[in-house]
N, C-alpha and C positions, 0 to 999 in steps of 0.2 A: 684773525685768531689771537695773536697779539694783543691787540689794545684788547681784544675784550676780558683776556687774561692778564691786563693789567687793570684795569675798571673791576674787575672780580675779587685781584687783592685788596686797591684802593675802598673798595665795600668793604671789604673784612677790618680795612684797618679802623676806617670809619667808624663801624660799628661799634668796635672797644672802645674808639674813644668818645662817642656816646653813652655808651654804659658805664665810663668811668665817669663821665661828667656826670650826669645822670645819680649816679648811686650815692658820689659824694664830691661836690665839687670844690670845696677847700683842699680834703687830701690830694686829690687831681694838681690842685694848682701849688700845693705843697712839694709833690713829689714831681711836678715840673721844674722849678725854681730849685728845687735838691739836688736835680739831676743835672743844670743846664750849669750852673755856676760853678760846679767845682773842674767842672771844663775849663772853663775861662781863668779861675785862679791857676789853675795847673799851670797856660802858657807865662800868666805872670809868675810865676815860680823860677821859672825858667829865665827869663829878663832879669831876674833878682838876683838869680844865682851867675849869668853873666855878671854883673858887674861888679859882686863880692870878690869873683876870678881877678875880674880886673884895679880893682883897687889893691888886693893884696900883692899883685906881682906890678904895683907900679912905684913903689916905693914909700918907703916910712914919713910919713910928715903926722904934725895934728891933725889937717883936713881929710885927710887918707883914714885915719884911725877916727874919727868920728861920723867921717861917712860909711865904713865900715860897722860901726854900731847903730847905724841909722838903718842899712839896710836888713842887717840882722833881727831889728827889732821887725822892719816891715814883713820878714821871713816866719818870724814867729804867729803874728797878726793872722797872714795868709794863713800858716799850717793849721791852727788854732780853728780860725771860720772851714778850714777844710771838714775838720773833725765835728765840728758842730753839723752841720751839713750832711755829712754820712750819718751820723746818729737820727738825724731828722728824718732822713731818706729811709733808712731802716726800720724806726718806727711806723711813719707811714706806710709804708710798704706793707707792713706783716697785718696794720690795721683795716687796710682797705682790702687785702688779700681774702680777709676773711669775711669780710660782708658784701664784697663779690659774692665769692664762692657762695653762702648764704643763701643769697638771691638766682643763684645759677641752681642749685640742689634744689632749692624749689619750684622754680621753674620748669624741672623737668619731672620731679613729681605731680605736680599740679596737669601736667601732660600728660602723663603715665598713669595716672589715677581719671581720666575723662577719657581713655581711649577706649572702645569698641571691645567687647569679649574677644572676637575673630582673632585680635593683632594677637591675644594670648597664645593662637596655637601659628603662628608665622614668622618665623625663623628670620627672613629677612628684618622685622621689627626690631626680634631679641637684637639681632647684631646691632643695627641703629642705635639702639638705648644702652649698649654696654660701651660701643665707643662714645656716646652724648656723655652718658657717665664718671668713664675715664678722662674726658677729655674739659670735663669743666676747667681745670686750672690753667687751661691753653689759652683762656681769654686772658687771664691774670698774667700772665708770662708775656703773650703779645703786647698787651699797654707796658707793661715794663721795658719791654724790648723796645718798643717803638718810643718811648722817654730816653733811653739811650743810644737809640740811633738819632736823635734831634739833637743830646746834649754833645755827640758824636761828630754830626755835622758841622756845628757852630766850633768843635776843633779842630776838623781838618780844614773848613775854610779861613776860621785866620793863622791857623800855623801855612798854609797852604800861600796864602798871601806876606807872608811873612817870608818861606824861602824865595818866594818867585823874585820879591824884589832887590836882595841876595845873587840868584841863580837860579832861574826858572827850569832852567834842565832837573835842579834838585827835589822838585815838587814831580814833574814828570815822569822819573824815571823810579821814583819811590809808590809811584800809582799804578806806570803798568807790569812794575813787579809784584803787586798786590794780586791784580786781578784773575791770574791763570787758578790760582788756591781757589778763589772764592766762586769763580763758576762751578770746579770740581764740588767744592762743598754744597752748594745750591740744588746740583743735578743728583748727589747723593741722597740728599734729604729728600725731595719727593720719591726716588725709589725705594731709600729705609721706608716710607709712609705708603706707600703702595704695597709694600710688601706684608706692613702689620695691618694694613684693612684687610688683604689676601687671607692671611691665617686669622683670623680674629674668630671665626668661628673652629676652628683647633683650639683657640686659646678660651672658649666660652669651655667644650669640654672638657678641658684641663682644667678648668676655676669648679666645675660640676661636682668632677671626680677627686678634687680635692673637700669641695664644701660636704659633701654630702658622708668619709671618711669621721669627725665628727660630731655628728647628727643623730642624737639619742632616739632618733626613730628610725634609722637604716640598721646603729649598732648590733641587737640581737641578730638580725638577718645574716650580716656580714661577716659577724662571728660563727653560727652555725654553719653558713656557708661557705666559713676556710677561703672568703674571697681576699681574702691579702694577696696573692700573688697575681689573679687574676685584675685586680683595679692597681696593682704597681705597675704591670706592664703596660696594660693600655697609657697609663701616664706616659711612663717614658716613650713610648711609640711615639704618641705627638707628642712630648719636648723635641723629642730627636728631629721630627721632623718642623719643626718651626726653628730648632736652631738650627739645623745645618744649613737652612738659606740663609738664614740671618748672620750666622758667624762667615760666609762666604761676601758674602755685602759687605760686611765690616771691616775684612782686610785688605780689597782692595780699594776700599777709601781711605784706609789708613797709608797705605802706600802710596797711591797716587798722591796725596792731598799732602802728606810726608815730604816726598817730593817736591811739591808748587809750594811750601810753605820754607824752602831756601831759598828760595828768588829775593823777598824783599832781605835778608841776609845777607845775601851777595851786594844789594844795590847798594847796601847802607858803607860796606868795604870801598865801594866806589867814591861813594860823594864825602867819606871819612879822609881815603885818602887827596882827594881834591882842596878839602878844608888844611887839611896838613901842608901840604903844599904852598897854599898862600901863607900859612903862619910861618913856615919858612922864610918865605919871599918879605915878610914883614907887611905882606896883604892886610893880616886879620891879626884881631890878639889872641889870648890864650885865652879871653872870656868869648872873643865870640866864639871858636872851637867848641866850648861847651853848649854854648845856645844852641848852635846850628844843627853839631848832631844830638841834641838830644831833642830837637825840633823834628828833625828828619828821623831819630826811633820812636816819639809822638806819633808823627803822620803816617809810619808803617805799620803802631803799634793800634790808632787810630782809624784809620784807614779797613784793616784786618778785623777790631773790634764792629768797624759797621758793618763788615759783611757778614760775620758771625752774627751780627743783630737780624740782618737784611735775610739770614738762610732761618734763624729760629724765626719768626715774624712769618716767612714763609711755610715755616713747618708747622707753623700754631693755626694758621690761617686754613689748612686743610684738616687741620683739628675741629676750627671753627662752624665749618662747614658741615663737621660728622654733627653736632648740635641742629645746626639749620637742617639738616636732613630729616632727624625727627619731625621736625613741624612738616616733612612732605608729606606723612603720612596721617592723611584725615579721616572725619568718621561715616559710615555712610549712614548711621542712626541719626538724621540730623531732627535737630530740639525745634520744631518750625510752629508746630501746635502752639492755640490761642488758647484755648480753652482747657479750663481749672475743675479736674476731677474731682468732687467732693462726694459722693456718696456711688456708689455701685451695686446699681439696680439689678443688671442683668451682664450676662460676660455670652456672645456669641463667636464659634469660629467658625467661619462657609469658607469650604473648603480650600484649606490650606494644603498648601505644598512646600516645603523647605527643605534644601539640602544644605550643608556647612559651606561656607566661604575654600574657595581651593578644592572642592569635592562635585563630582556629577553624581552623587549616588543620593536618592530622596530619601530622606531620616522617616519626612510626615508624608502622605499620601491625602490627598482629600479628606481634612483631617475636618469633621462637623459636628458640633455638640452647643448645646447653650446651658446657663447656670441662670438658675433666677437667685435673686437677693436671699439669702436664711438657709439655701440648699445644703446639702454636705457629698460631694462628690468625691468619689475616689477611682480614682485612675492605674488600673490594674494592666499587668504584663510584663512577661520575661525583660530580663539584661537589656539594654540596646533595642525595646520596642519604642521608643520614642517619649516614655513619660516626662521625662526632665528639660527635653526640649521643649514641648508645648507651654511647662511653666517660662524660660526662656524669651519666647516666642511673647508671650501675655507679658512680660515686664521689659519688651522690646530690647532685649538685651542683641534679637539679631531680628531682620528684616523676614515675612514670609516672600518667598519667591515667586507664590500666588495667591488668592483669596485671600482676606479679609479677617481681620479680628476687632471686634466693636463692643464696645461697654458703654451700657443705654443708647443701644443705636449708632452712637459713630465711632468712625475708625479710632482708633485708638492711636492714631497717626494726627488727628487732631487735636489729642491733650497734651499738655506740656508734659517732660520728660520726670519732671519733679514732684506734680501732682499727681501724674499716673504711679510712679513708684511710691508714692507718698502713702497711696490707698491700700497696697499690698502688706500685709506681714510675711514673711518668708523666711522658712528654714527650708535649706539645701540640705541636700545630701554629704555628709562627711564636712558639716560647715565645719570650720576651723574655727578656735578661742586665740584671744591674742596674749602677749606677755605684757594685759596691766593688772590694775586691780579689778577682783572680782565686782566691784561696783562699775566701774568703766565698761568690762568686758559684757555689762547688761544695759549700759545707758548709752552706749555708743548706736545701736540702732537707732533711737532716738533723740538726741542730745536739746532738742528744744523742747522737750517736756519741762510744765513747773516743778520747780526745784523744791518747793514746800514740803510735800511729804513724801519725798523721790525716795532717801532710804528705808522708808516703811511700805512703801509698794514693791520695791526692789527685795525684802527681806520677807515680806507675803508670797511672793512668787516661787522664790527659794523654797519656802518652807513648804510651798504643795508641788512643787516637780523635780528640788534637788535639796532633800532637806540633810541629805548627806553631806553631801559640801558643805553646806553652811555650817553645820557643825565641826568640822573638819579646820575650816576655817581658821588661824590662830588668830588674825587681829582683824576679824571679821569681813566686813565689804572692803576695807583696806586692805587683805591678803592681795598678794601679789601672783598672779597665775604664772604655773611652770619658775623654774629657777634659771632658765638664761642669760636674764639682765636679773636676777635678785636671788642671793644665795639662801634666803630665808623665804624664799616665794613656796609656793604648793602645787606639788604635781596631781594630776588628777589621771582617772582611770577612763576608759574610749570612753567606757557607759558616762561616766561624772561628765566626761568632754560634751557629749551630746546632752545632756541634762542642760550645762548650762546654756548652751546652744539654742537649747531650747525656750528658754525662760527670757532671752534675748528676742526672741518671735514673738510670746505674749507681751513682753515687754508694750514691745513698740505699738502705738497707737493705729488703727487698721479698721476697713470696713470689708476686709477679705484675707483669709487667712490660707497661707498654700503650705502646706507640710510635703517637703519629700523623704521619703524613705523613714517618719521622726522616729520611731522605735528600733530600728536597725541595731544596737547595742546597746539597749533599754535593757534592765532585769524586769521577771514579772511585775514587781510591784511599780517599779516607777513604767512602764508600759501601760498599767491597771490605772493610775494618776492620771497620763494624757488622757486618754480615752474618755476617762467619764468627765473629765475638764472640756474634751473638746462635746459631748455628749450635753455641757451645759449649757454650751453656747449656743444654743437655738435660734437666735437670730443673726447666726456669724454666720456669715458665706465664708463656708468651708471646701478647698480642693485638698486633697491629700494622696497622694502614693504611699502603697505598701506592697510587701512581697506576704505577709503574715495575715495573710487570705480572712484571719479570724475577726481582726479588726474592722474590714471590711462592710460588718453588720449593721455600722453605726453611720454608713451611707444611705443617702435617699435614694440615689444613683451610682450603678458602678459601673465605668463603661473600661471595655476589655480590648485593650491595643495589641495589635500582632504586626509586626514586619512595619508600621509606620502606618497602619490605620486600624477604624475602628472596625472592631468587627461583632462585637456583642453588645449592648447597655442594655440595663434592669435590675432590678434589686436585687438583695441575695437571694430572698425565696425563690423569686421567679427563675432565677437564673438558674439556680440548682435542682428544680421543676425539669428540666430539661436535657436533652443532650447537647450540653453546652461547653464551649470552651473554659468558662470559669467554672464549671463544675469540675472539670477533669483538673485544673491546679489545683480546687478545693482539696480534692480527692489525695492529690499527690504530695499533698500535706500532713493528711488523716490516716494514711494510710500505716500500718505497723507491716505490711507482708513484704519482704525485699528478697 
């Protein structure tokens, strides 16, 4: 168990120092050589100023006073390359800090943006990615740490060699007065680090119920709702309880560790007054006095710096590992398809079965229907009858459980992940606009469209399903949406939100077009726009959901989901011809008698 818990750090350390070499290996070898020499002058400092000691208490002659400015001047030299050195080390430092970190933020987006819908509603994920998160600068700190536990080493072994051959007792007894602190320090660090994975998920909703405080989409609610006192106390409920282990941890490491860190204090009294002794006896001069102890608060001072390196390296290292944890979590939508969706002839589903990842409860039941090319289908039924899964389901955003989904005949498990989505245009339900420019916020579904006459199709689209906005608009496609990053950006209304949402969907280039829910906070007239837009498109395979039964007309097909299967398809007429289930919603639409 041992070694493999020593092979586990040795990986972790490894690893930084591959990625520091890796990212940039001049600052690497920079803040190598920054770190390791001002070691090394340090003990010559030390030698220097022994023999300044010793020249001035040996008597006035010329040779005495120009050795004395000989080595004053070597004094200066040394201090001088010290200084240059620390500046070198501190610039490198903060440069390479930051294109680490760079490359680490991306990293974990580039993770975070390919993973699986599922992981969105899995709790164990969130926690994963808030410590990968938090925890990027732990790789930065480890190479740091571990440059001064090297630049560390190389000074307690020649100060180390230096007393032994002096007094080998004095290297000894200044080591194992080191060591009692630095296990206490080592054993606390992984329980402080156990204890903040423990609450980490306390401490998510504590960041929740702070973020979300303000958030000009909670404001109205929370002021109506007088919630001030109710989301103050939840807060403090968990502070209180994430601090009061943590301030119970803290004190008695402070105590204990308070304690083991007089030991090398005590030693240094020892081997002080030892040195004293021989200068008495006429042993030693009054320059070696100075070398020796300040050799021996070096090596205690040295000594105590590496384990302090030795406990952070260690405490970064299981920070490390919160990063490599993300990567355990893989996707099961895997990209395997050879084959390049270009045109979509037909969309069939034999009977599908799906329930959500973490749930036994089936969403779809024997779910069967096919779409030919130019169809306009609309997919009707209450809250939670499964409409917005089966689009889902068709953009393989989740796996069916059973049956089959095929576009011209094969599985849709044999096109790549990128053609298949490539063929889809899609507006979600409640999609969300981003905080860029209204140009961006329509060409980001597509970004490799020709750039030629992108602003004049971009401002055609506007003008027929948000020509409010554009107008609206102060420095046109350059408006900046919402004001959160732009004091001068433009806030928009649900309906405007969804307009533009919308114009993002035609936007993008498509040989199938899926609308859910698109009129949801449409006024009549921009409602009246989609409709006979979608009404033109005669050769667009069209799926769409609605609750506004009215719209429904302008389907070939409307097939009528209850509890996670179908249970009606046929056209309006036909359908309201009968005692049918989508008669009776029609109904419950039309109806004035309450």
């Amino acid at each position: 168990m041992k070694f493999e818990k020593i092979k586990e750090f040795g990986g972790n350390v490894g690893y930084c120092l591959r990625l520091s070499w890796q990212t940039s290996p001049l600052y690497t070898f920079l803040r190598i050589v920054s770190t390791v020499v001002p070691s090394m002058l340090a003990v010559v400092l030390s030698y220097i100023g022994k023999d300044v000691l010793d020249v001035l208490t040996s008597g006035d002659s010329q040779l005495q006073r120009q050795r004395f400015v000989l080595l004053l001047g070597m004094m200066w030299i040394v201090n001088i390359s010290l200084v240059i050195m620390r500046n070198i080390s501190q610039y490198v430092q903060v440069v390479q800090a930051d294109i680490l970190n760079a490359k680490l933020s991306q990293k974990i987006m580039e993770k975070t943006l390919g993973m699986d819908l599922e992981y969105f509603d899995n709790s164990e994920y969130y926690d994963a990615l808030i410590l990968a998160t938090q925890n990027v600068h732990a790789i930065m700190e480890t190479i740091w740490h571990i440059l001064q536990m090297l630049a560390t080493i190389v000074t307690v072994f020649i100060v180390l060699i230096i007393l032994c051959l002096q007094n080998w007792l004095y290297g000894v007894i200044s080591l194992v007065a080191s060591v009692p602190a630095a296990m206490a320090s080592i054993w606390y660090t992984k329980a402080l680090y156990d204890l903040d994975v423990e609450q980490i998920n306390n401490e998510r909703k504590k960041a929740y119920i702070q973020a979300i405080t303000p958030e000009k989409n909670y404001a109205v609610n929370l002021r109506l709702y007088d919630a001030t006192s109710f989301l103050m106390k939840k807060y403090k409920d968990l502070w209180k309880l994430t601090f009061t282990k943590r301030k119970t941890a803290l004190r008695t490491r402070g105590i204990l560790t308070g304690m083991l860190n007089c030991l090398p204090e005590i030693s240094m009294i020892i081997i002080a007054l030892d040195i004293g002794k021989k200068i008495f006896l006429n042993r030693m001069t009054i320059g070696a006095y100075s070398l020796y102890t300040g050799l021996v608060g070096q090596l205690c001072g040295n000594f105590y710096s590496l384990t302090t390196s030795l406990v952070s390296v260690y405490d970064n290292q299981l920070k490390i590992q919160s990063i490599w944890k993300l990567d355990g979590f893989h996707n099961r939508i895997l990209d395997e398809g050879e084959e390049e969706l270009k045109d979509i002839q037909n969309i069939e589903f034999r009977d599908v079965c799906f329930s959500y990842p973490g749930t036994d409860v089936l969403v779809l039941k024997n779910i069967c229907f096919s779409v030919e090319k130019g169809e306009h289908i609309a997919l009707v039924g209450v809250n939670g009858s499964g409409k917005s899964t089966i689009i889902k389901l068709l953009l393989r955003f989740y796996e069916p459980d059973f049956g089959q989904i095929a576009i011209n005949g094969r599985n849709i498990c044999e096109y790549t992940l990128q053609s298949l989505r490539k063929a889809f245009s899609v507006y979600f339900q409640e999609e969300p606009n981003y905080c860029f420019s209204l140009r961006e916020n329509i060409t980001i579904s597509d970004t490799e469209q020709p750039s030629d006459d992108l602003d004049e199709r971009v401002c055609e689209l506007l003008k027929r399903f948000a020509p409010d906005v554009l107008k609206k608009a102060p420095r046109g496609l350059d408006t900046q949406l919402m004001r959160s990053l732009s004091s001068d950006g433009m806030e928009l209304s649900g309906g405007q939100h969804q307009k533009v949402a919308l114009v993002r969907s035609f936007y993008r280039r498509h040989t199938c077009l899926v609308l859910d829910e698109p009129s949801a906070s449409l006024d009549p007239e921009a409602e009246y726009r989609l409709f006979a837009a979608l009404k033109k498109e005669a050769m667009t395979t069209t799926i769409f959901t609605s609750h506004r039964l009215a719209n429904t007309r302008l389907a070939d097909r409307i097939i009528i989901i209850e509890h996670g299967e179908i249970v009606e398809t046929g056209t309006h007429q036909d359908l309201l011809g009968k005692d049918s289930r989508y008669k009776q919603l029609f109904e419950y639409q039309n109806t004035r008698d309450f």
